[in-house]
N, C-alpha and C positions, 0 to 999 in steps of 0.2 A: 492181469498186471497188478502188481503190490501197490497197494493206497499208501499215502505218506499222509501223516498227522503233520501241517502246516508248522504250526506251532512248536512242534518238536525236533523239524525239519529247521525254523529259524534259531532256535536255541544253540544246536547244534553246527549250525555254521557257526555262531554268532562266538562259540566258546575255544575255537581254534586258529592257527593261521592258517589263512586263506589268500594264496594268491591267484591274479586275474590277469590272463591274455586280452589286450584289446588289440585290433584290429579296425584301422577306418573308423576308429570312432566307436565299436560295437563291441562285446564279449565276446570274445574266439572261445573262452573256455576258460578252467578256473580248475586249480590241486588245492587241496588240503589236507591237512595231517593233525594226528591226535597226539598229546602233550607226550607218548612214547616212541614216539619218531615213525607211527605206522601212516603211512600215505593211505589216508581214510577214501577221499573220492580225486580221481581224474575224470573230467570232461572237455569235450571239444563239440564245440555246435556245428553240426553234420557242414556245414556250408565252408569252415574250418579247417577241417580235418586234410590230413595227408599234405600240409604244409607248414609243419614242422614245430605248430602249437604245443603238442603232450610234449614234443622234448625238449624245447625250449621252457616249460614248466616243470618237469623234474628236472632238468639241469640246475635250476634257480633251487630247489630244494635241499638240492645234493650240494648249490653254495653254501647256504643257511645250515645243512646238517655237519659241512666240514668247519664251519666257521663256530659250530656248537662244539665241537670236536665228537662229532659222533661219529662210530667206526661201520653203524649197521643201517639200513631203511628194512622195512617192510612193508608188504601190502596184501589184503584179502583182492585178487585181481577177478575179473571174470575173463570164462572160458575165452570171450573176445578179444580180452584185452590181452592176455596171456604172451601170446608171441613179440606185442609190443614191450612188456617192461623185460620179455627175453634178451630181446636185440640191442636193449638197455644196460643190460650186466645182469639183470635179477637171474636167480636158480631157483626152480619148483624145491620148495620141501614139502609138500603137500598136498593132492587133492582132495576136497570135498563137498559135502551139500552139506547145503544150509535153511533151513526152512525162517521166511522172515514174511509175518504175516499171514501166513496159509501159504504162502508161496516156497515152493522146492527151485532153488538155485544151487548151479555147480561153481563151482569155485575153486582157483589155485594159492595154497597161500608161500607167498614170495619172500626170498632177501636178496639185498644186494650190500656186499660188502663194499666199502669205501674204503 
């Protein structure tokens, strides 16, 4: 598993918008995107999941990027995620690996036009 630098990991949240699913009080999960309109990370805490958290957080994205009047999103997805931002509108332009930290990851990278 890839180590994350703490430090670099809060900078990095700390320099983008980030929005947050709560649920009962609790973080369902949380999207953020980099100042280019690229959807940086999506999660949903396993407990979460398959109830309708990620699309109700790129939905709120897709408000904020129509409301920027931006015409495009993209995303570095993983192989996992892949099908989900599919059933969302995105199209594959890409696959590839990525080496991040000594670690080889696959990767699709995505757009969805708006």
């Amino acid at each position: 598993m890839a180590q994350v630098d703490c430090d670099e990991w809060a900078i990095a949240r700390m320099s983008r918008p980030t929005w947050v699913a709560i649920s009962q009080g609790e973080i369902a999960g949380f999207i953020d995107m980099q100042s280019n309109w690229l959807i940086d990370m999506l999660f949903v805490h396993p407990e979460h999941q398959r109830k309708g958290v990620a699309t109700a957080l790129l939905a709120r994205v897709e408000t904020e990027a129509g409301a920027a009047e931006i015409s495009v999103l993209h995303t570095y997805s993983s192989l996992i995620a892949q099908t989900f931002f599919e059933v969302c509108g995105f199209t594959l332009l890409l696959a590839r690996s990525v080496v991040v930290r000594n670690e080889r990851f696959r990767q699709a990278v995505m757009e969805k036009k708006l």
